[in-house]
PDBQT receptor file of N, H, CA, C and O in Angstrom, charges set to zero:
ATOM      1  N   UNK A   1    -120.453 -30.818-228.233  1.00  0.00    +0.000 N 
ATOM      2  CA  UNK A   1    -119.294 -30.246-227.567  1.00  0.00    +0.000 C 
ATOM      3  C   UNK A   1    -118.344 -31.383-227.177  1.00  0.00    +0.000 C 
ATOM      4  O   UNK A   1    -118.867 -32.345-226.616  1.00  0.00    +0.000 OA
ATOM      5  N   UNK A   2    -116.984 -31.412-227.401  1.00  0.00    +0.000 N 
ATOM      6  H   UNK A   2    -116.559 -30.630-227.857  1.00  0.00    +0.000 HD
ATOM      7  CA  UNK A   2    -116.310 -32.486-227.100  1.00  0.00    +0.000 C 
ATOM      8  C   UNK A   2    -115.877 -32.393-225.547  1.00  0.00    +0.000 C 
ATOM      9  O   UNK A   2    -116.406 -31.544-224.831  1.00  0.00    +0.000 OA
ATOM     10  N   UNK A   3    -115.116 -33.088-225.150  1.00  0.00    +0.000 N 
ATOM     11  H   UNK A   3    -114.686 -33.778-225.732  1.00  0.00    +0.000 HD
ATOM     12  CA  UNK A   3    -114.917 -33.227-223.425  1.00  0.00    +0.000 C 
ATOM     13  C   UNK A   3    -113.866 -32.239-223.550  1.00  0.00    +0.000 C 
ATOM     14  O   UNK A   3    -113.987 -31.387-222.671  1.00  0.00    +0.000 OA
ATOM     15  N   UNK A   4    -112.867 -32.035-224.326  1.00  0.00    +0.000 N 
ATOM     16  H   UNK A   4    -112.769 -32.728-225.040  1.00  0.00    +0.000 HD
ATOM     17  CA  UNK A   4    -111.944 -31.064-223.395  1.00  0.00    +0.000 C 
ATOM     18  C   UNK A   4    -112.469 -29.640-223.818  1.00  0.00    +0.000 C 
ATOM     19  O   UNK A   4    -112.059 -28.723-223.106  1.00  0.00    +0.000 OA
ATOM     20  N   UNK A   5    -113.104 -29.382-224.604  1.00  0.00    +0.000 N 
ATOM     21  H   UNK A   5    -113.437 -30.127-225.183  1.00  0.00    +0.000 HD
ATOM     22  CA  UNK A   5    -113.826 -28.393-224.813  1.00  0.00    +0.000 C 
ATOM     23  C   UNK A   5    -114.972 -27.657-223.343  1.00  0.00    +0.000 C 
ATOM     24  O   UNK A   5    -114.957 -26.463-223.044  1.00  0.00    +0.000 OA
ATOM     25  N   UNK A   6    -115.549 -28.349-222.882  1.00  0.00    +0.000 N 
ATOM     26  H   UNK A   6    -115.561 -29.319-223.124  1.00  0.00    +0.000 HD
ATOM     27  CA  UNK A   6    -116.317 -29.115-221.595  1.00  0.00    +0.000 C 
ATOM     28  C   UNK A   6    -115.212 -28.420-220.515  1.00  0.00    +0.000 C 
ATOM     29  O   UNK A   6    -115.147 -27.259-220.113  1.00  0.00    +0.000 OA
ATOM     30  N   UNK A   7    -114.197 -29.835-220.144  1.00  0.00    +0.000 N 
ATOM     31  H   UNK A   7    -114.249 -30.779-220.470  1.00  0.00    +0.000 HD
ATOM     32  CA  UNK A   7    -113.572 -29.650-219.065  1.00  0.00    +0.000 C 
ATOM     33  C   UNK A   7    -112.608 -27.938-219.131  1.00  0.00    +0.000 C 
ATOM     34  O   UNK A   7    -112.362 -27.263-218.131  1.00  0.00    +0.000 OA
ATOM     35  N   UNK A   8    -112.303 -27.652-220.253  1.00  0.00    +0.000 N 
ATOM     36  H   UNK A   8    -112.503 -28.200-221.065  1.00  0.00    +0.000 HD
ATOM     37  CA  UNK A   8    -111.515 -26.290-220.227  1.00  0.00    +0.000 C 
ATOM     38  C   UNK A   8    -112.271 -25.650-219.575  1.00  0.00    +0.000 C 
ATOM     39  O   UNK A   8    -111.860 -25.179-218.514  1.00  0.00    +0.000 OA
ATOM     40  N   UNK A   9    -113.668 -25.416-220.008  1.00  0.00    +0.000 N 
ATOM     41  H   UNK A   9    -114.002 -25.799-220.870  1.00  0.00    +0.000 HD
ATOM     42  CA  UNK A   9    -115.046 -23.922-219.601  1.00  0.00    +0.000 C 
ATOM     43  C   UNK A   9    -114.712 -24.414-218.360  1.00  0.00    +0.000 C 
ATOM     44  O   UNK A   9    -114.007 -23.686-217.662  1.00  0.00    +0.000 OA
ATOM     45  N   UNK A  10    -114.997 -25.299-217.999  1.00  0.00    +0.000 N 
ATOM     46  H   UNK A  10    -115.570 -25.890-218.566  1.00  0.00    +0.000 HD
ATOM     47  CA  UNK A  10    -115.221 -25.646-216.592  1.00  0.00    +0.000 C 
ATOM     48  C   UNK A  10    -113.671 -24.728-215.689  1.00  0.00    +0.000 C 
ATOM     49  O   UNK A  10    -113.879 -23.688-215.064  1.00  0.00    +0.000 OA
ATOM     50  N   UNK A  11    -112.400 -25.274-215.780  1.00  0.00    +0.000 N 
ATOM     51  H   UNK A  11    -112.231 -26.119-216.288  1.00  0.00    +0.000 HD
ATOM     52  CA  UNK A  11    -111.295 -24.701-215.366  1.00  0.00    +0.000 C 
ATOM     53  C   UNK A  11    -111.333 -23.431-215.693  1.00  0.00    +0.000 C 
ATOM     54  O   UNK A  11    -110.589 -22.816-214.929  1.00  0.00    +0.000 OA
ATOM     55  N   UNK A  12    -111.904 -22.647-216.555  1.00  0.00    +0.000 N 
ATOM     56  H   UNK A  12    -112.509 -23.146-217.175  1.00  0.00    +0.000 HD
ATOM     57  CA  UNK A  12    -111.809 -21.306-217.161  1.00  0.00    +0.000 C 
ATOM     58  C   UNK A  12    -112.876 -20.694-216.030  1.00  0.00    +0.000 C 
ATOM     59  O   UNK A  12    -112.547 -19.632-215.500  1.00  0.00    +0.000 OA
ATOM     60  N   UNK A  13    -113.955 -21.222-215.694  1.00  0.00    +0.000 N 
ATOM     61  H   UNK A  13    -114.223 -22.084-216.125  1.00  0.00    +0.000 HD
ATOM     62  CA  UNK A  13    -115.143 -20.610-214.613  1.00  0.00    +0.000 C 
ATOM     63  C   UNK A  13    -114.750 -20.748-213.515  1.00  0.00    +0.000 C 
ATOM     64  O   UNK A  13    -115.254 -19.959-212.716  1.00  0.00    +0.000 OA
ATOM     65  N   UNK A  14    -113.839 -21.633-213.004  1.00  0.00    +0.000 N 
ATOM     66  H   UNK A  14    -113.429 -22.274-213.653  1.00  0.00    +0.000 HD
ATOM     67  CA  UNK A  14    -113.909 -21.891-211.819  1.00  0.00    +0.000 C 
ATOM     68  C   UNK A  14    -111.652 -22.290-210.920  1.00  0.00    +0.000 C 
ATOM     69  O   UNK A  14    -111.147 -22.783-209.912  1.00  0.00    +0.000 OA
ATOM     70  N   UNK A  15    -111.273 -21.718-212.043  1.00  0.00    +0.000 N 
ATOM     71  H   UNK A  15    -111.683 -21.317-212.863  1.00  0.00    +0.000 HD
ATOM     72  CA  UNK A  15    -109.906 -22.246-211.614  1.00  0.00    +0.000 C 
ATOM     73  C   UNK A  15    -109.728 -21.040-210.323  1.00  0.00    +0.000 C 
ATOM     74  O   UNK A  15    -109.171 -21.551-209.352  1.00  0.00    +0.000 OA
ATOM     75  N   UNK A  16    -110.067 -19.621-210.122  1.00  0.00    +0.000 N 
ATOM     76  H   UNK A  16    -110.519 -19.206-210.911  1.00  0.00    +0.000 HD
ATOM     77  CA  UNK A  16    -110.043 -18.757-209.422  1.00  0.00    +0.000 C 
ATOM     78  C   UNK A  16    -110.311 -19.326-208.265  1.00  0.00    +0.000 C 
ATOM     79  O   UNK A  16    -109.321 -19.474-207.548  1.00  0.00    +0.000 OA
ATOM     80  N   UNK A  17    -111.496 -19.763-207.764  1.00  0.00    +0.000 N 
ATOM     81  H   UNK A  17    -112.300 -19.643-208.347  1.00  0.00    +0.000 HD
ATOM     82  CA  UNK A  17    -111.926 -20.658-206.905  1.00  0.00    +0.000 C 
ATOM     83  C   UNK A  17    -111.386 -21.406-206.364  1.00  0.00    +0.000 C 
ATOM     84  O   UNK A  17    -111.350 -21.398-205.133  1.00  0.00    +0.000 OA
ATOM     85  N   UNK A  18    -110.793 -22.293-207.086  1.00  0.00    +0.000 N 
ATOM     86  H   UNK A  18    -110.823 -22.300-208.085  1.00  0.00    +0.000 HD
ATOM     87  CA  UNK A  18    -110.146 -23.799-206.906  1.00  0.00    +0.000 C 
ATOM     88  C   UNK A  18    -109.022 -23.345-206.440  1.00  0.00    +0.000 C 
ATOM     89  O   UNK A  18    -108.799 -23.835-205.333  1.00  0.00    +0.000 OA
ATOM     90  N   UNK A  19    -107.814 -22.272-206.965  1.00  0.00    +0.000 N 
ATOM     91  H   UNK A  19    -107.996 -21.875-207.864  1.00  0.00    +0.000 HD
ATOM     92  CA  UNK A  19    -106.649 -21.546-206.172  1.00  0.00    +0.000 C 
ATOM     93  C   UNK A  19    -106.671 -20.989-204.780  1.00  0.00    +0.000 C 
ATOM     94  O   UNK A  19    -105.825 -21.086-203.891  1.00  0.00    +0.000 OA
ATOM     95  N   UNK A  20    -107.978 -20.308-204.796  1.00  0.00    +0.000 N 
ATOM     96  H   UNK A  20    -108.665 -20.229-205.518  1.00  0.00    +0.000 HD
ATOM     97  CA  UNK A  20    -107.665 -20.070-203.557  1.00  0.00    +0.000 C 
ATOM     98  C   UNK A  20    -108.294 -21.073-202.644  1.00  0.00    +0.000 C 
ATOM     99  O   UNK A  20    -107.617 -21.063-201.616  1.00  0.00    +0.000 OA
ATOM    100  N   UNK A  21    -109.072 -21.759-202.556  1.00  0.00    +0.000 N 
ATOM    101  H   UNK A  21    -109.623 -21.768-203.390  1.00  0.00    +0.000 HD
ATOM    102  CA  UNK A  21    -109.244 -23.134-201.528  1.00  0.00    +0.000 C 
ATOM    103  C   UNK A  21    -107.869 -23.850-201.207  1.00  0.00    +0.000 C 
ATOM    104  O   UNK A  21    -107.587 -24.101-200.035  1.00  0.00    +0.000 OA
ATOM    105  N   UNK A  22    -107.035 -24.170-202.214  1.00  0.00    +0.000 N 
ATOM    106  H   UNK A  22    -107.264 -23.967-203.166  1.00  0.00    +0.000 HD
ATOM    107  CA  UNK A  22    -106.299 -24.668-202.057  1.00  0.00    +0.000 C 
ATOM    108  C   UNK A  22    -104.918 -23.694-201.976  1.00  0.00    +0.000 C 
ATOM    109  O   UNK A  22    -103.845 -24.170-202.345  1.00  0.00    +0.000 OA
ATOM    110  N   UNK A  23    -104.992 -22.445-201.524  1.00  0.00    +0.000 N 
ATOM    111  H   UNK A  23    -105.864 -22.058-201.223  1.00  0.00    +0.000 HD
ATOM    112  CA  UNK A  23    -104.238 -21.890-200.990  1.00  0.00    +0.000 C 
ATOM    113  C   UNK A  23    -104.166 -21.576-199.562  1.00  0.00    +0.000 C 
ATOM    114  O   UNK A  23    -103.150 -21.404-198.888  1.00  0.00    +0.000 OA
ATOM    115  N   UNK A  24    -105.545 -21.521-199.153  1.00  0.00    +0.000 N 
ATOM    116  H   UNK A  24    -106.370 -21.660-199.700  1.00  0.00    +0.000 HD
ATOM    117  CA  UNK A  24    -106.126 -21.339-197.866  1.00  0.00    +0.000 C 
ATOM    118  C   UNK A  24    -106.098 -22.394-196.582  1.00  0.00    +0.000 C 
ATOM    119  O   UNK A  24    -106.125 -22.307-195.354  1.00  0.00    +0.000 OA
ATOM    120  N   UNK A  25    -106.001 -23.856-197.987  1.00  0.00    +0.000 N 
ATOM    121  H   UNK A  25    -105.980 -23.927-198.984  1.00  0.00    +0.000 HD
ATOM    122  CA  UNK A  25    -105.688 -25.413-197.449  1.00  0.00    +0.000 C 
ATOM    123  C   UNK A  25    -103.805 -25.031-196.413  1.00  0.00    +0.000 C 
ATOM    124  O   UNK A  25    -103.464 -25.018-195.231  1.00  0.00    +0.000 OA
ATOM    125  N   UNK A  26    -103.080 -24.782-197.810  1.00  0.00    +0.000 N 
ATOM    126  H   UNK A  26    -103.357 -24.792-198.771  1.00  0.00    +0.000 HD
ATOM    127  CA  UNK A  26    -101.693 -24.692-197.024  1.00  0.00    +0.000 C 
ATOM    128  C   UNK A  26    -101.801 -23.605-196.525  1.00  0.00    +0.000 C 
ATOM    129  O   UNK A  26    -101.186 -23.741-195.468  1.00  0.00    +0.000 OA
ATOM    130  N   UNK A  27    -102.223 -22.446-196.565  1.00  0.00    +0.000 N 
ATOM    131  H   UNK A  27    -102.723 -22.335-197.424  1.00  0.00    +0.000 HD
ATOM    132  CA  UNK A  27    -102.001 -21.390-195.123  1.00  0.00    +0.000 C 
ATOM    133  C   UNK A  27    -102.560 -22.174-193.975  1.00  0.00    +0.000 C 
ATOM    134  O   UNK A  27    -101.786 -22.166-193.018  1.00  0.00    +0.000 OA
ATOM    135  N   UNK A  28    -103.616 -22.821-193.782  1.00  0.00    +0.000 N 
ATOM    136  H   UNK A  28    -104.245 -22.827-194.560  1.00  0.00    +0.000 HD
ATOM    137  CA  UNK A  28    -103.904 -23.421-192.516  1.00  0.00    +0.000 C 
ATOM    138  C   UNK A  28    -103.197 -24.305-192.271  1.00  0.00    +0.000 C 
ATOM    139  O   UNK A  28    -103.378 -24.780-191.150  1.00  0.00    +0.000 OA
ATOM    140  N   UNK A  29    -102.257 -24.859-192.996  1.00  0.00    +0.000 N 
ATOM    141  H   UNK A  29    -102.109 -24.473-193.906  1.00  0.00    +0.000 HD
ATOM    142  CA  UNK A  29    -101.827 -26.319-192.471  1.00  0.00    +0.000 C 
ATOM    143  C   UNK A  29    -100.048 -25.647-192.307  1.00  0.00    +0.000 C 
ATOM    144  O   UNK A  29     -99.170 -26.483-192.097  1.00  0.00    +0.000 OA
ATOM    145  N   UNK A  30     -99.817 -24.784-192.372  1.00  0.00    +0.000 N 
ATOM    146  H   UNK A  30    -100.531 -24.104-192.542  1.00  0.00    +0.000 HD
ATOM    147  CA  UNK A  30     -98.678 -23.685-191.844  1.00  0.00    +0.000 C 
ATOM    148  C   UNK A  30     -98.579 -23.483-190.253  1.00  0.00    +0.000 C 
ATOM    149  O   UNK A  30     -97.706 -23.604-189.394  1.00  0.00    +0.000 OA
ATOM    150  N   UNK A  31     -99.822 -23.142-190.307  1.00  0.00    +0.000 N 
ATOM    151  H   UNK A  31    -100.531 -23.043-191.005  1.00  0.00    +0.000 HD
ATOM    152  CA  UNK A  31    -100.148 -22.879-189.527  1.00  0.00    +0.000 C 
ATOM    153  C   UNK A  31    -100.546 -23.691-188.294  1.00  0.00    +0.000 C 
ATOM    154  O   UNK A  31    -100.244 -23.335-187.154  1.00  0.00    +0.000 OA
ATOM    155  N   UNK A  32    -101.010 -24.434-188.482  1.00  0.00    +0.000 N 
ATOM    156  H   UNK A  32    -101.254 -24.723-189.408  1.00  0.00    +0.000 HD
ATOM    157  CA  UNK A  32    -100.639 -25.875-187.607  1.00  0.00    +0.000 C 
ATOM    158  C   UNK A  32     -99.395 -26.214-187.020  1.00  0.00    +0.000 C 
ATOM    159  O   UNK A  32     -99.096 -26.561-185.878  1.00  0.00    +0.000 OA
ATOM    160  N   UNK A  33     -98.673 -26.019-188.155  1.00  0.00    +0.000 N 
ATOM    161  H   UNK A  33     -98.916 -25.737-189.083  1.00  0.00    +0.000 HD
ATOM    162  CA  UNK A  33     -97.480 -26.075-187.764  1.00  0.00    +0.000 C 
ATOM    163  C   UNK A  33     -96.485 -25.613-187.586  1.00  0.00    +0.000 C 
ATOM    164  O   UNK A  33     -95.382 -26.157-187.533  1.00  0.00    +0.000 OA
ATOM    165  N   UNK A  34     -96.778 -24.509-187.469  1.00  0.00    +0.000 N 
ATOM    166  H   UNK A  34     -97.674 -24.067-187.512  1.00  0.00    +0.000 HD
ATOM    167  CA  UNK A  34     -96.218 -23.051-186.848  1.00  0.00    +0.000 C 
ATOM    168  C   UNK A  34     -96.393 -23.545-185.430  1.00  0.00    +0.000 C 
ATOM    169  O   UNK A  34     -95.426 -23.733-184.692  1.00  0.00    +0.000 OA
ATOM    170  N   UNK A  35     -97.776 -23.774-185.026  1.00  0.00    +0.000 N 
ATOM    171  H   UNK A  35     -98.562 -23.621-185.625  1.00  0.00    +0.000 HD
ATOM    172  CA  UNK A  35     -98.246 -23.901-183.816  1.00  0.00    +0.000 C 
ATOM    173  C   UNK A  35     -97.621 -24.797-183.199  1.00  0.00    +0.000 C 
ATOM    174  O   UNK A  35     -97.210 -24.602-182.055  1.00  0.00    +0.000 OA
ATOM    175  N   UNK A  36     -97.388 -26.236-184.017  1.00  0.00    +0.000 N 
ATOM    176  H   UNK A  36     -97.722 -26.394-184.947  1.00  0.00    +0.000 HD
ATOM    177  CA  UNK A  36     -97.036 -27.467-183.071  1.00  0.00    +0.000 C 
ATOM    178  C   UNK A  36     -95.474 -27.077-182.989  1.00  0.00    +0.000 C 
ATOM    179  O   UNK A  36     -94.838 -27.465-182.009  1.00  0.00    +0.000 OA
ATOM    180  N   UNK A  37     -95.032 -26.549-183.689  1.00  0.00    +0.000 N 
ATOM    181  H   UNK A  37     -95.548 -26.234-184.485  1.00  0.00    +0.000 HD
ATOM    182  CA  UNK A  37     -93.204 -26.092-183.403  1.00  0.00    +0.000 C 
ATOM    183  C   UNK A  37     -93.333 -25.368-182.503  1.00  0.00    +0.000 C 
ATOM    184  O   UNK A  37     -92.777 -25.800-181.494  1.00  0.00    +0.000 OA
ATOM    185  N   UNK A  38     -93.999 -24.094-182.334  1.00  0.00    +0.000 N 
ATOM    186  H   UNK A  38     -94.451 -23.743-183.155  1.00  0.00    +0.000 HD
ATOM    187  CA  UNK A  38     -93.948 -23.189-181.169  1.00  0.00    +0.000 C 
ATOM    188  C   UNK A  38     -94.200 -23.783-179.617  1.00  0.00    +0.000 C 
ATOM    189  O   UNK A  38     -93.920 -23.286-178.526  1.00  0.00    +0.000 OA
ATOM    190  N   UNK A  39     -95.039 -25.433-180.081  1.00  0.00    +0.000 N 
ATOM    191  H   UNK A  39     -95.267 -25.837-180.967  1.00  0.00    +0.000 HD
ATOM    192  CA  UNK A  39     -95.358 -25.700-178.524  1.00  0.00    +0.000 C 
ATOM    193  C   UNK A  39     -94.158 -26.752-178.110  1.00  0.00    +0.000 C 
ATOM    194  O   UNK A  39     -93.769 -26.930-176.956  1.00  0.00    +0.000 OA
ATOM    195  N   UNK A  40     -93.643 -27.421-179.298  1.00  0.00    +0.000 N 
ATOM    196  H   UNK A  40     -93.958 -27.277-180.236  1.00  0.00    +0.000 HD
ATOM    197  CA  UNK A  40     -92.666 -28.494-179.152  1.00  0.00    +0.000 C 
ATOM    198  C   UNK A  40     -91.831 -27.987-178.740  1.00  0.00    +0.000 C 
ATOM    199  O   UNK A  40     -91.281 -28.663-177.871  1.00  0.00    +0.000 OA
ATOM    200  N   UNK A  41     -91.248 -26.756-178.971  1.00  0.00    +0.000 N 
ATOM    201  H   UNK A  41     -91.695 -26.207-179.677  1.00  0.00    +0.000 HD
ATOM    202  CA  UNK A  41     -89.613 -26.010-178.873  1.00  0.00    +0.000 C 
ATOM    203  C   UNK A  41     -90.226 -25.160-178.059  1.00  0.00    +0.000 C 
ATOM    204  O   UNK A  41     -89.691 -24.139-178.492  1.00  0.00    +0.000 OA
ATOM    205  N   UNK A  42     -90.766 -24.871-177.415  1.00  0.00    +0.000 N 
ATOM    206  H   UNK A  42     -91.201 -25.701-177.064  1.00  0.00    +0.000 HD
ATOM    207  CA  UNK A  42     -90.884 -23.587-176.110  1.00  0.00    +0.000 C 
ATOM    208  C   UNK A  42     -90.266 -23.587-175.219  1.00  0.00    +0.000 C 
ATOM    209  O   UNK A  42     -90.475 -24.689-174.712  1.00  0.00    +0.000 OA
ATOM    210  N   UNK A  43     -89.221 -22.783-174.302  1.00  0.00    +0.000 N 
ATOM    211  H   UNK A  43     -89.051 -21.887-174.714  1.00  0.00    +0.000 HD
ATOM    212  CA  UNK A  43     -88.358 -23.226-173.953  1.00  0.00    +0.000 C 
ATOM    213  C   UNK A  43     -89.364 -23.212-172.288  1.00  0.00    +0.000 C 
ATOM    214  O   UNK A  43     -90.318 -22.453-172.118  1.00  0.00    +0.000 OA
ATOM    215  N   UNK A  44     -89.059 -23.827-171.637  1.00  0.00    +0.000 N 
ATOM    216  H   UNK A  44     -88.283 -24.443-171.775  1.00  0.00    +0.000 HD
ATOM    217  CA  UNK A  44     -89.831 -24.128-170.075  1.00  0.00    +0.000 C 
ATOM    218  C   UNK A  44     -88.874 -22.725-169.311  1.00  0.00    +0.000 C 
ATOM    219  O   UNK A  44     -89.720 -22.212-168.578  1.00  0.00    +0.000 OA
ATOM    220  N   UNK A  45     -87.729 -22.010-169.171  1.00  0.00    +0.000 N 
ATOM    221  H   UNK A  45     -87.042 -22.426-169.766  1.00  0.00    +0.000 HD
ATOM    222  CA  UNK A  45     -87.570 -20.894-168.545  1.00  0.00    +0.000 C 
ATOM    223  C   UNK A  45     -88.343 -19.677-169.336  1.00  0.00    +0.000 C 
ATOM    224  O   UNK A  45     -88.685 -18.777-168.570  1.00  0.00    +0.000 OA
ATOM    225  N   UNK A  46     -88.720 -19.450-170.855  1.00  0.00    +0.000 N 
ATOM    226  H   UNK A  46     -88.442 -20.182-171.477  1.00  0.00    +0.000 HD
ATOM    227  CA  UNK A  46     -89.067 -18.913-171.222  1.00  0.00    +0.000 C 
ATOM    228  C   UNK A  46     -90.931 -18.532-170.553  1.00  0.00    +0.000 C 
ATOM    229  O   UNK A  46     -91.414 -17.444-170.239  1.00  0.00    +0.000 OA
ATOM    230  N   UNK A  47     -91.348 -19.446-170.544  1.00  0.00    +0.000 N 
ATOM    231  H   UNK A  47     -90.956 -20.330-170.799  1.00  0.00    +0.000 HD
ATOM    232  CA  UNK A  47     -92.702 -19.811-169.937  1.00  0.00    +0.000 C 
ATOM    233  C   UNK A  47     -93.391 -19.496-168.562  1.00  0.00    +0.000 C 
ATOM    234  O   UNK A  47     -94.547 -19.173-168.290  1.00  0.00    +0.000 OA
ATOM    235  N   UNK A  48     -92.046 -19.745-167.635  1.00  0.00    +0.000 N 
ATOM    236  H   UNK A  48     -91.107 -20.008-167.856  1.00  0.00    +0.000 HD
ATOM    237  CA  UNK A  48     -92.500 -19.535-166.605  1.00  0.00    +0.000 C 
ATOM    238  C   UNK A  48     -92.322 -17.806-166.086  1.00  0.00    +0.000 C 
ATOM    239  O   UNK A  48     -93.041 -17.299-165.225  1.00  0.00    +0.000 OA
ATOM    240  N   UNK A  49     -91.317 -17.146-166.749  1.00  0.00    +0.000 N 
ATOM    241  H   UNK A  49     -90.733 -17.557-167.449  1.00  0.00    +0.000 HD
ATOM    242  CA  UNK A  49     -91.187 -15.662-166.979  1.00  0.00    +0.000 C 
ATOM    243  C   UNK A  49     -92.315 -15.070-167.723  1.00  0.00    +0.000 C 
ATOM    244  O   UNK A  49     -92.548 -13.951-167.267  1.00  0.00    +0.000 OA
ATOM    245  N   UNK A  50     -93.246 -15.444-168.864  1.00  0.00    +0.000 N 
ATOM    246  H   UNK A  50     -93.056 -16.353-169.234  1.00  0.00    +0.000 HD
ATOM    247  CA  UNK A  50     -94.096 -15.247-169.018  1.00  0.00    +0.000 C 
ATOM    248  C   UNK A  50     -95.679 -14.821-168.535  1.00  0.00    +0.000 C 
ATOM    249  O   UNK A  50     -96.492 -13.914-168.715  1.00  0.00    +0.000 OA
ATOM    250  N   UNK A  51     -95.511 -16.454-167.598  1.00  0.00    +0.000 N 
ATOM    251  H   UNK A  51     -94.851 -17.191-167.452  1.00  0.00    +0.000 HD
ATOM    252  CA  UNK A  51     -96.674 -16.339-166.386  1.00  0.00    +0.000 C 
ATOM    253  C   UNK A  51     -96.285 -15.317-165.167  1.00  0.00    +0.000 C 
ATOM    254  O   UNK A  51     -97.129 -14.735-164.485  1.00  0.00    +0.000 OA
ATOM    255  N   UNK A  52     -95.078 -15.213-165.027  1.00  0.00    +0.000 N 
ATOM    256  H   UNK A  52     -94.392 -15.686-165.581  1.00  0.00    +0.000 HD
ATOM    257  CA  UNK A  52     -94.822 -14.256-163.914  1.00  0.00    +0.000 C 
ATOM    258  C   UNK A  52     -95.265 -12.733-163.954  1.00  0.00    +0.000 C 
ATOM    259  O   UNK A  52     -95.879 -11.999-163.179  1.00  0.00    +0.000 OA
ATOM    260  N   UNK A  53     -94.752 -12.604-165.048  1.00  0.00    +0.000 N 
ATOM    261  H   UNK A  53     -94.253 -13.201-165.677  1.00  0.00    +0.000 HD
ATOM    262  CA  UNK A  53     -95.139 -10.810-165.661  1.00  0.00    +0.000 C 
ATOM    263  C   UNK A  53     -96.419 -10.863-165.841  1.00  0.00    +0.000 C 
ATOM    264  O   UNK A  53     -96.981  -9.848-165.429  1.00  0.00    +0.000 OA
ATOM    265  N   UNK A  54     -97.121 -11.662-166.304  1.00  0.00    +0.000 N 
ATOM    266  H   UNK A  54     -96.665 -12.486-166.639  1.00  0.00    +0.000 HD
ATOM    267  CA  UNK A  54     -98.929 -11.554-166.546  1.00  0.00    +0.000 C 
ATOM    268  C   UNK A  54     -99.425 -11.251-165.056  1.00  0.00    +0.000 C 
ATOM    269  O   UNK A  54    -100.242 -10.368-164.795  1.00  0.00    +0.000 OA
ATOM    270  N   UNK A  55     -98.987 -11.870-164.359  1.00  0.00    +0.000 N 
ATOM    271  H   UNK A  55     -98.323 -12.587-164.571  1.00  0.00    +0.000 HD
ATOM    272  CA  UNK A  55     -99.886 -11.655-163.070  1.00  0.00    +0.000 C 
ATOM    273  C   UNK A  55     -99.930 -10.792-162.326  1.00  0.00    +0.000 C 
ATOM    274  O   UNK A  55    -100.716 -10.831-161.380  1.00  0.00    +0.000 OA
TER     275      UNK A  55
């Protein structure tokens, strides 16, 4: 069997796999930074109206 013969089966068994890991990679890392924007830019009057109504 030659190598790209080899490496194709291989991408052909397993490229499904390999997409979504590495789709799941950038949804989480979105998401990170979804998060760190939401905490960087929060506005401090927004926040404290927040805690007020909760309590």
């Amino acid at each position: 069997m030659l190598r790209d013969e080899f490496e194709g089966r291989l991408w052909a068994d397993h490229h499904h796999v390999f997409s979504e890991q590495v789709a799941a990679l950038f949804a989480d890392t979105a998401l990170v930074f979804r998060r760190l924007s939401a905490r960087l830019y929060d506005a401090p009057w927004e926040r404290s109206e927040r805690k007020a109504r909760s309590n």
